[in-house]
C-alpha positions as CSV (number, residue, x, y, z in Angstrom):
1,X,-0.6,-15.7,-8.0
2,X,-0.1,-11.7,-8.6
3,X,-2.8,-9.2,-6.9
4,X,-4.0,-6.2,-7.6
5,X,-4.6,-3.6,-4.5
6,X,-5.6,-6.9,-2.7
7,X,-8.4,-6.3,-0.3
8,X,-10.6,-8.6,2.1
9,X,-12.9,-10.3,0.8
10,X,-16.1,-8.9,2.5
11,X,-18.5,-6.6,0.1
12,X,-20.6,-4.4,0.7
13,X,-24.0,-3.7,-1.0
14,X,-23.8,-1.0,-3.7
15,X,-26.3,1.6,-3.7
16,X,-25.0,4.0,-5.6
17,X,-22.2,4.5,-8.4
18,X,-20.4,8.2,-9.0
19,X,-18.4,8.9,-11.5
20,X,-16.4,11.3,-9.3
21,X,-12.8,9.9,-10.2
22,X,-13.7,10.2,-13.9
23,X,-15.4,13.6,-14.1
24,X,-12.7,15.3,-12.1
25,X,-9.8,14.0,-13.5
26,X,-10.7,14.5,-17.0
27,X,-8.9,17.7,-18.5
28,X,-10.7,19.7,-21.4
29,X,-9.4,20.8,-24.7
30,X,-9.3,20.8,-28.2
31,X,-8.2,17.6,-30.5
32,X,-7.4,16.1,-33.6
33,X,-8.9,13.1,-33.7
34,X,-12.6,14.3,-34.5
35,X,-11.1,15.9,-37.6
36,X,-10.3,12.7,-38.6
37,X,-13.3,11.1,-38.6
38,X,-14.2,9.8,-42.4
39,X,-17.4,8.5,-42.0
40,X,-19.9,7.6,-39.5
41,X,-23.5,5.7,-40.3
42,X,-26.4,3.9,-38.2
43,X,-27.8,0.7,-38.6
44,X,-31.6,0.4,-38.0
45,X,-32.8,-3.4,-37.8
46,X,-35.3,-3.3,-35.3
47,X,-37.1,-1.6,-32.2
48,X,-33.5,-0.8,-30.9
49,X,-29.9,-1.5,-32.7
50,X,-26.6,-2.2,-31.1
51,X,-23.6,-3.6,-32.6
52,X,-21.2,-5.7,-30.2
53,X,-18.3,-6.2,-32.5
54,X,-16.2,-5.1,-35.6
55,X,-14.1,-6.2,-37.9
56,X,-12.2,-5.2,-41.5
57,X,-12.9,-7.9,-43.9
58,X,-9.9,-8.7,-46.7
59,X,-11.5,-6.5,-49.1
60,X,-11.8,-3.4,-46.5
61,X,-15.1,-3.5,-46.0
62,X,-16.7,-4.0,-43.0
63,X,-18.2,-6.9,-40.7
64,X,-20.6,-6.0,-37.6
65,X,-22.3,-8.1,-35.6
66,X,-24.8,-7.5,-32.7
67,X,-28.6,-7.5,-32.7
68,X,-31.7,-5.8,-34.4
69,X,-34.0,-6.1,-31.5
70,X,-37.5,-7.4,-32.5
71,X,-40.2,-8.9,-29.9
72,X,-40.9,-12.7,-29.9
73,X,-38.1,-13.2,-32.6
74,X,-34.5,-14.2,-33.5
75,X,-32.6,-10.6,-33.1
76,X,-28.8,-11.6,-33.7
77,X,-27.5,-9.4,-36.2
78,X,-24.7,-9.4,-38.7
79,X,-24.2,-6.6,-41.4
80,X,-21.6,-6.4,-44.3
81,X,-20.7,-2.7,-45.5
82,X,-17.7,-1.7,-47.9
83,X,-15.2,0.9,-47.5
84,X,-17.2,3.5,-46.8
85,X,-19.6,2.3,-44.2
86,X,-22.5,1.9,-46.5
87,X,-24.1,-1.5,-45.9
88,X,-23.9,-4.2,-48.7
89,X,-26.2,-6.8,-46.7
90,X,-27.1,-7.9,-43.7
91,X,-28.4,-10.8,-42.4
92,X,-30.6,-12.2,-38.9
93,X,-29.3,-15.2,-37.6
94,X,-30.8,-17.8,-34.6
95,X,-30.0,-15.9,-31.7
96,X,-30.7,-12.8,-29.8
97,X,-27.3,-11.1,-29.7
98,X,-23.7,-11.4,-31.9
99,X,-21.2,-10.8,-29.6
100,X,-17.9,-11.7,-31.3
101,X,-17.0,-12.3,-34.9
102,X,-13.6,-12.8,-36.9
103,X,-13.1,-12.4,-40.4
104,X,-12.0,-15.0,-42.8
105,X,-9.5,-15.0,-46.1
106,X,-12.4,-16.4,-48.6
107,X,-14.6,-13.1,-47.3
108,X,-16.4,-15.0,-45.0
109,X,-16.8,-14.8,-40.8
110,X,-17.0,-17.3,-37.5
111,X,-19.5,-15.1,-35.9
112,X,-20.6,-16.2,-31.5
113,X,-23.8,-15.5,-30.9
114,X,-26.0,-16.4,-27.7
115,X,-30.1,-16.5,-26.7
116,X,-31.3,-17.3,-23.3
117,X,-34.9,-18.0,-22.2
118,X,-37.1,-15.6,-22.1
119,X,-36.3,-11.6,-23.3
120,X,-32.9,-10.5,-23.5
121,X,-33.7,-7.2,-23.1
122,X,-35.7,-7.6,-19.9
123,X,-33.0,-9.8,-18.3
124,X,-32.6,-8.1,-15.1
125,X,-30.6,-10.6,-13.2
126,X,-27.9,-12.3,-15.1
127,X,-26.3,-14.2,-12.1
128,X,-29.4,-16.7,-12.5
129,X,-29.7,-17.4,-16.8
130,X,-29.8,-20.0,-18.6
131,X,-29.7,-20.4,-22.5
132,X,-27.1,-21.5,-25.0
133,X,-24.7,-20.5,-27.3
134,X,-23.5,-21.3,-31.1
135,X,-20.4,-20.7,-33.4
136,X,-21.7,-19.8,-37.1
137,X,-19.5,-20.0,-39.7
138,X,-20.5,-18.1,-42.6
139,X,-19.4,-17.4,-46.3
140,X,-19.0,-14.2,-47.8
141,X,-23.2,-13.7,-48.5
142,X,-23.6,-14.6,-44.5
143,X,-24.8,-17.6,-45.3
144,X,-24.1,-20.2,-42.6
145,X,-21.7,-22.9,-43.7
146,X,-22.1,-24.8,-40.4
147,X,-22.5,-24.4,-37.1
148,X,-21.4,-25.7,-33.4
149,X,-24.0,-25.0,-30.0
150,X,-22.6,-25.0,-27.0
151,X,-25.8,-26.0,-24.1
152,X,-25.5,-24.2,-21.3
153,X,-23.2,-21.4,-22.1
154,X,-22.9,-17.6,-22.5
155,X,-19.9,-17.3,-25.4
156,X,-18.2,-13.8,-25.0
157,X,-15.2,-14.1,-27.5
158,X,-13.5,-15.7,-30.0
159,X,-10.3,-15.5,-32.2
160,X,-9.6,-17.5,-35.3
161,X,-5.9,-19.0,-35.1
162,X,-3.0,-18.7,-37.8
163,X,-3.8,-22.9,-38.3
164,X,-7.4,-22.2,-39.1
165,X,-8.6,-23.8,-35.6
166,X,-11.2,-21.5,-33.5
167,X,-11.0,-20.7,-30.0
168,X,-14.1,-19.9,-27.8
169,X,-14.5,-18.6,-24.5
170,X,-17.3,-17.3,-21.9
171,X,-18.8,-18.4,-19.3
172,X,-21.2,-21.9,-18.6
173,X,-24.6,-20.8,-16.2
174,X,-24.8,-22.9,-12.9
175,X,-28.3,-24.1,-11.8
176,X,-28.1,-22.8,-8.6
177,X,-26.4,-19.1,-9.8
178,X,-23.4,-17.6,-10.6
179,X,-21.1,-19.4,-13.6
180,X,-17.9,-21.2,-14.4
181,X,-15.6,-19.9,-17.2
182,X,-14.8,-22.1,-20.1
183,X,-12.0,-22.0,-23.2
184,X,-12.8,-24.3,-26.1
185,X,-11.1,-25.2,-29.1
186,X,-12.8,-25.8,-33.2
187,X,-11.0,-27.0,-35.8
188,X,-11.5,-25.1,-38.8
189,X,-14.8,-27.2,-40.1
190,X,-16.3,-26.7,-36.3
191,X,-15.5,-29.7,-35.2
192,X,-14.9,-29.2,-30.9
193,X,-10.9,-30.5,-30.3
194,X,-11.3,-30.3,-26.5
195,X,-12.8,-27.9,-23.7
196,X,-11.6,-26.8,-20.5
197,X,-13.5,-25.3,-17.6
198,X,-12.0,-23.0,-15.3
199,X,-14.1,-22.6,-11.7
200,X,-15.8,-19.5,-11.0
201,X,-16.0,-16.1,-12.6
202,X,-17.0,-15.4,-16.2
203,X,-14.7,-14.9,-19.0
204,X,-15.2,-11.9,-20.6
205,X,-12.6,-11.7,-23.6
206,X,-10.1,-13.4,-25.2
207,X,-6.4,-13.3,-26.3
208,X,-4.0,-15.3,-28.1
209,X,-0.5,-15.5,-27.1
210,X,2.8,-14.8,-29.2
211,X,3.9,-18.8,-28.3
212,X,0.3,-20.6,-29.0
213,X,-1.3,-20.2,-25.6
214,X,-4.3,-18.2,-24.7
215,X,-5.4,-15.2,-21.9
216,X,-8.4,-15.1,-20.7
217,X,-9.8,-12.1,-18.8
218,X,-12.9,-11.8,-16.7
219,X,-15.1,-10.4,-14.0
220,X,-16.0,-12.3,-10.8
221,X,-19.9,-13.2,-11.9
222,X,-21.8,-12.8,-14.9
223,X,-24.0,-9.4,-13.6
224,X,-22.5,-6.4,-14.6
225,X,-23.4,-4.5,-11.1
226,X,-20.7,-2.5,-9.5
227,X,-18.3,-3.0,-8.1
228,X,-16.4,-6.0,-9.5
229,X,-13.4,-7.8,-8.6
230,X,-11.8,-9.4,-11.7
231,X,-8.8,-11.6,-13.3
232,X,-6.9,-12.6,-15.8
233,X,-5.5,-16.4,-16.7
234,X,-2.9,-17.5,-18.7
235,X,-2.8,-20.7,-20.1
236,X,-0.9,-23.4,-22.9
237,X,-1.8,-24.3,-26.1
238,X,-4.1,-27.1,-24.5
239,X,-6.1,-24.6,-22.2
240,X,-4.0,-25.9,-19.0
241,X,-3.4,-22.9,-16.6
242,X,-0.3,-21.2,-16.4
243,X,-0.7,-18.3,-14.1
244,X,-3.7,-16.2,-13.0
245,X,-3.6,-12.3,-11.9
246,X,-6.6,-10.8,-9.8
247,X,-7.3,-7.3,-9.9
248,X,-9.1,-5.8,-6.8
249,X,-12.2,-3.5,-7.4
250,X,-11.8,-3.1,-10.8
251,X,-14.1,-4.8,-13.9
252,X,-12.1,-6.4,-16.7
253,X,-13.8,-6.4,-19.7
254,X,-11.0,-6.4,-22.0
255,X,-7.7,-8.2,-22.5
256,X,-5.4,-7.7,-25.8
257,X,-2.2,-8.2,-27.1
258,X,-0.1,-5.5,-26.6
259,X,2.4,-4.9,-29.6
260,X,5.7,-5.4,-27.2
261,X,4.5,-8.1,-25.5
262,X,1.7,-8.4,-22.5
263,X,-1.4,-7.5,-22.1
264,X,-3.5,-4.3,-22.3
265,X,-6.8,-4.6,-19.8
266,X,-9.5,-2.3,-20.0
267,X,-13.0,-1.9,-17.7
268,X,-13.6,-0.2,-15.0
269,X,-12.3,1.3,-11.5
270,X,-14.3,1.2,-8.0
271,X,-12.9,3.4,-5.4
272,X,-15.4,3.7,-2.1
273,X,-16.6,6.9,-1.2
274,X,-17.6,7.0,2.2
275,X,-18.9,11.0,2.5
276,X,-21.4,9.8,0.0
277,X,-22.9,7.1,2.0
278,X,-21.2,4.1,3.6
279,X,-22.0,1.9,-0.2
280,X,-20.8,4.2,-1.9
281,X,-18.6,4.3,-4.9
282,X,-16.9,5.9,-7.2
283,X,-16.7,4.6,-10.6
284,X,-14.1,5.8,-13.8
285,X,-12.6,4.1,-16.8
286,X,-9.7,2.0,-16.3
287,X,-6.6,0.5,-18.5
288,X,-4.0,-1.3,-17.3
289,X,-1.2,-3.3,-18.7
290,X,0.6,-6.7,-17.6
291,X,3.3,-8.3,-18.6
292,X,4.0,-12.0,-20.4
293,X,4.3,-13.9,-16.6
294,X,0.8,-11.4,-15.3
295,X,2.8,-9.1,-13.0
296,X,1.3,-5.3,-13.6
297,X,3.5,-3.4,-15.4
298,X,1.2,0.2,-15.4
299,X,-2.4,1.2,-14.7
300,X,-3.8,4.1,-15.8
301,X,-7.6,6.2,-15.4
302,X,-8.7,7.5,-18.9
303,X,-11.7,9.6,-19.3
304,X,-15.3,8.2,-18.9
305,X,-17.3,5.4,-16.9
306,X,-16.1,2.4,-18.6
307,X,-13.7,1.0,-21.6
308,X,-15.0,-2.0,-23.3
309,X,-12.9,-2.8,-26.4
310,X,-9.1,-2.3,-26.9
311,X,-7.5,-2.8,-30.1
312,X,-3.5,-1.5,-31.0
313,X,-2.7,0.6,-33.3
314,X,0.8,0.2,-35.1
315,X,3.2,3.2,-34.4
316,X,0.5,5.3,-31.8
317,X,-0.4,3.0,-29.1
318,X,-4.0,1.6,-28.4
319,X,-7.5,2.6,-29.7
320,X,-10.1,2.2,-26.7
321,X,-13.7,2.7,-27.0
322,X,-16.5,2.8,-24.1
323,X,-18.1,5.3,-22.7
324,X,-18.3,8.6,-20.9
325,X,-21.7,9.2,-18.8
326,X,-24.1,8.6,-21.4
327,X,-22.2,9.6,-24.6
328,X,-20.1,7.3,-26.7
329,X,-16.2,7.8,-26.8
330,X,-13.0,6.8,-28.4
331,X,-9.5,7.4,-26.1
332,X,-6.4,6.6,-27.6
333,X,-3.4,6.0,-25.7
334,X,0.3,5.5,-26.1
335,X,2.2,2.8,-25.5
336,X,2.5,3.4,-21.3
337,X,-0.8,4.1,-21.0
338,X,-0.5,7.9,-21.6
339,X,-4.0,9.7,-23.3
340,X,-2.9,11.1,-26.1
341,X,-6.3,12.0,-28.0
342,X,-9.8,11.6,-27.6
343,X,-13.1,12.3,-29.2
344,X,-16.5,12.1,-26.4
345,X,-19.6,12.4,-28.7
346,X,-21.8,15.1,-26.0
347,X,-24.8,15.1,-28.4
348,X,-25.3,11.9,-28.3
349,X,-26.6,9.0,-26.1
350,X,-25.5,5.7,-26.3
351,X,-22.2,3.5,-26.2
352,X,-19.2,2.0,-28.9
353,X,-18.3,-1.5,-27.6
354,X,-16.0,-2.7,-29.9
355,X,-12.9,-0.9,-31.8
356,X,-10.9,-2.4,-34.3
357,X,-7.8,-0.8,-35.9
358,X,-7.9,-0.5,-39.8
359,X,-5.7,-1.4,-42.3
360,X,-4.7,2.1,-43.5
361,X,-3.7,2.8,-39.9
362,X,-7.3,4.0,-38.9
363,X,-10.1,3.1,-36.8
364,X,-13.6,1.8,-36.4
365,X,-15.7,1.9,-33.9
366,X,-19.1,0.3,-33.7
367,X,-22.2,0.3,-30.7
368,X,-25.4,2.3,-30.7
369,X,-26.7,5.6,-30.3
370,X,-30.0,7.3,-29.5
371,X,-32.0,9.1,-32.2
372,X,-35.5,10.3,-32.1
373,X,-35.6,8.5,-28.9
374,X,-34.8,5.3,-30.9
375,X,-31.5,3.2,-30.5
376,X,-30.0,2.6,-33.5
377,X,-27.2,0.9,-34.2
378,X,-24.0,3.0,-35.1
379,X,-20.0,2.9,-36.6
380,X,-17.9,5.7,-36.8
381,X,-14.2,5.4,-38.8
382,X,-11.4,7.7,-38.6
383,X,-8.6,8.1,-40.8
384,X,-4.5,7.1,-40.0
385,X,-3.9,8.6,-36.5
386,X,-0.5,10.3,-35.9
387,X,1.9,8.8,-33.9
388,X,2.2,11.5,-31.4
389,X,3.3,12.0,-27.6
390,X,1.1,13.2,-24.9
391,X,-0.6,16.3,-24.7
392,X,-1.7,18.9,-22.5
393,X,-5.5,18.5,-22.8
394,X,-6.2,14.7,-23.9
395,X,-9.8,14.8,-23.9
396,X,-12.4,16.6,-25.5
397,X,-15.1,17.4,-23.0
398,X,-16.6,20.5,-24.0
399,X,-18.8,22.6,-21.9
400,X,-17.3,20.8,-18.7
401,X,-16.4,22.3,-15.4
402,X,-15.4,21.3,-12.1
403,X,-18.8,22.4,-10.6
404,X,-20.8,20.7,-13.7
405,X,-18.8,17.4,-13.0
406,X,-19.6,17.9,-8.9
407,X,-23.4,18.2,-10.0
408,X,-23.1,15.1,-12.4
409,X,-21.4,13.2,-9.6
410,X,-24.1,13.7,-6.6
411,X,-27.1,13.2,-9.1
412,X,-25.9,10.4,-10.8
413,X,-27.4,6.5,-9.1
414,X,-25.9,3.4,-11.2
415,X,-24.8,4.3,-14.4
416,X,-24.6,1.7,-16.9
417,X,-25.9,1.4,-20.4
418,X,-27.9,-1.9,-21.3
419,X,-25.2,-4.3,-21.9
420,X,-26.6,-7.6,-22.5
């Protein structure tokens, strides 16, 4: 078993999370990649809007899944747009939340979705939830064609295979708190070929490996309070473990294939701070990447408080999307982790969760962003990005000093956006 910056394994209680590391480091400067930008549109389904994942359907439109929140009602969302980003239909399915979704040749999706007792939204302890889970699969109207629930479960993330089967993975609620992860395997009409369960931690994404295993990456417990200790498992084709990695005080939320082989990770990084207060940390986004047997091969700090999606980008390196303080950004980086663009959007609030590269060599990104004190739900696409080296000034902050970031920093008491 690999480790990350192994420490013991006492904790202390957070009270507080900076974004020191993050705000300091983070250089200023012009870009490119907001000139880029093609279109961008919202999404308003409900009292508040945020869209989990994306994808490019065959046709090169658009899938999104998250929810439309709506009081004492199903809320799990999926919309269809074309080209452009303008929406051809969407549709509410039995659930509160979408959370993963791959497209299909005949148009169609397997979309996850989850609902837990009681309101999602409200949830302020996720250690202790229970609800369930179900794998839709839908035609090319979103009409479901059937469908698999999974008792008991959160799903987080899903991948279609090259032999039609589905794979599955999240996390299963215990009675008594806390969760075991799980990996699961659908044939292509949703019938369930076998299940393995993986003790302790919950599974936060999934990956398929180049010889027909699967990778598995994941935080410690379900809550998303800081700090986190998390890990990543290899296993075979059959869900049997190969190898596991653990990475000390940082949050993986994100594990994909990177386009020489590993891994890229993406989350967040702890780092204590004890002239704040002896609970004290410092949070900033994180990326790292390991190799095919989980050693770490780099780790790198990127601009903002937290990636949550990672896709690749053929011939530039890695589109990551997340989020800076309380404004939605896009980083993209080069094949050793090197920032070489970046687009933070300043006048906004809110958060992009899922990225997706495009066929023409673009990007989407798709989450949620405040207006007229409502959140709606939001995508942004940008055209072919160059393939370029690093520069001087990778990130667009403008307006952004050192004092500004030191006022930021001892202001600023947990930071996180509603993440459900």
């Amino acid at each position: 078993m690999n480790a990350l910056l192994r420490k013991p394994d006492c904790r202390s209680r957070v009270i507080a999370a900076l974004v020191l590391g993050a705000l300091l480091a983070a250089p200023a400067g012009a870009v490119a990649l907001g000139e880029l930008e093609e279109w961008n549109a919202t999404f308003d389904k409900g009292v508040y809007t945020d869209l989990f994942a994306v994808a490019q359907s065959a046709d090169g439109g658009f899938l999104l899944g998250g929810f439309g929140y709506a009081p004492g009602s199903d809320s799990a969302l999926l919309v269809r747009t074309d080209a452009g980003g303008s929406e051809r239909w969407s549709t509410v399915l039995e659930g509160d939340s979408v959370v993963a979704l791959a497209p299909m040749d005949d148009g169609g999706a397997v979309v996850g979705l989850y609902a837990v007792e009681g309101d999602f939204l409200a949830k302020a302890d996720w250690n202790d939830t229970i609800g369930s889970s179900t794998i839709v699969r839908t035609d090319d109207a979103g009409a479901s064609q059937w469908s698999a629930v999974i008792e008991g479960a959160r799903v987080t993330d899903l991948a279609a295979l090259p032999s039609g089967e589905i794979a599955v993975a999240g996390w299963l609620w215990k009675p008594d708190g806390g969760a075991d992860s799980f990996l699961r395997l659908y044939d292509a009409g949703g019938t369930e070929l076998w299940t393995e369960t993986y003790v302790g931690g919950a599974a936060r994404s999934l990956a398929l490996a180049a010889e027909g295993g699967f990778v598995l990456g994941g935080t410690d417990r379900p809550g998303g309070e800081a700090p986190a200790d998390s890990w990543v498992r290899k296993t075979d084709g059959s869900g049997a473990g190969v190898w596991m990695t653990e990475l000390i005080d940082r949050s993986c939320l994100v594990c994909s294939p990177a386009a020489d082989g590993g891994y890229v990770l993406g989350g967040s990084r702890y780092e204590s701070q004890p002239r704040w207060g002896p609970d004290a940390y410092a949070t900033g986004a994180w990326v790292a990447k390991i190799g095919e047997d989980g050693s770490v091969v780099w780790e790198r700090e990127v601009p903002g408080l937290v990636i949550a999606a990672i896709d690749a980008v053929p011939g530039v390196g890695y589109a990551l999307a997340g989020r800076w303080g309380d404004s939605p950004q896009v980083q993209i980086i080069d094949e050793a982790g090197d920032v070489v663009d970046g687009e933070i959007w300043n006048e906004r609030n809110g958060r992009l969760s899922a990225v997706a590269a495009t066929a023409d060599g673009g990007v989407v990104a798709s989450g949620w962003s405040l207006a007229d004190d409502r959140a709606e739900g939001w995508a942004v696409k940008f055209a072919a990005l160059p393939s370029s080296g690093p520069q001087e000034s990778p990130a667009q902050v403008p307006g952004l000093t050192v004092a500004g970031a030191c006022a930021a920093v001892a202001l600023l008491v947990l930071v996180r956006g509603k993440n459900p």
